[in-house]
N, C-alpha and C positions, 0 to 999 in steps of 0.2 A: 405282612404289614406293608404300606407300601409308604415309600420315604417320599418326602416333598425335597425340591436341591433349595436351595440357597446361592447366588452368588455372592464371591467372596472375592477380595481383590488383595490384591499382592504387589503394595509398592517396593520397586526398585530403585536404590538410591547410590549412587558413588560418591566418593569423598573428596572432599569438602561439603559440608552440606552450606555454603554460601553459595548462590546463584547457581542451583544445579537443576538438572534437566532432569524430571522424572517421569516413568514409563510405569503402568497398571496394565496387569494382564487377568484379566476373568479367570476363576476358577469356581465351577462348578462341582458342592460336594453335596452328600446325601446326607440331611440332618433332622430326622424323625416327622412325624406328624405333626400338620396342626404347628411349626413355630411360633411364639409370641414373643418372643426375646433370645438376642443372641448379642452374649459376650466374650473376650479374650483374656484368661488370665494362664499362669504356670500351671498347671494340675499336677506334673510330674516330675517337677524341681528339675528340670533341663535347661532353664532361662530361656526358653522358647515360648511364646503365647500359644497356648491352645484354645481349640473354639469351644464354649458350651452353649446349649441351642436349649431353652427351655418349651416343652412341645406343651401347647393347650388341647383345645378341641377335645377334653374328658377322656387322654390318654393319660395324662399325672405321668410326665418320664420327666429327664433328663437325658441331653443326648450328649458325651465330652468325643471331640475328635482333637487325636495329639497330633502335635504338630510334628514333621520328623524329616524336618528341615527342606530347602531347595523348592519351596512351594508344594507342600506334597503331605498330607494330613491322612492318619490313620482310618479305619473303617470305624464307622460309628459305632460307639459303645454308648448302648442306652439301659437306666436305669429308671424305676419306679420311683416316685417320691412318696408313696401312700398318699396321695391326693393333697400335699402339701404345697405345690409349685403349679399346677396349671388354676 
């Protein structure tokens, strides 16, 4: 199966967040076929956003990549939805 990437950015911020400078650095991950929506929530109660990438294009998956910290996200774990999500 071959993955499409996504870019994914990764703000860095120091503290104070009044009047602060901040720095994006690209990250490129592999997030299934066919994307049509990609969001950030916890998946695995770490209080870290993880990515899920919901794949169209008549694959019916889900794709969740964990987040695991330092800018640096798991290998994609994809899942069918029985034709529910794309």
């Amino acid at each position: 199966m071959l993955l499409k990437r996504l870019p994914i950015f990764a703000a860095l911020a120091a503290w104070p967040l009044a009047a602060q400078t901040l720095s994006f650095t690209s990250l490129t991950v592999a997030a299934g076929n066919s994307p049509i929506s990609v969001r950030l929530a916890d998946f695995n109660g770490d209080s870290a956003p993880d990515i899920v990438v919901i794949n169209g294009g008549g694959s019916d998956t889900v794709t969740v990549l964990l987040n695991q910290g330092g800018g640096n996200f798991s290998a994609p774990i994809t899942t069918a939805t029985g034709g529910l999500g794309g």
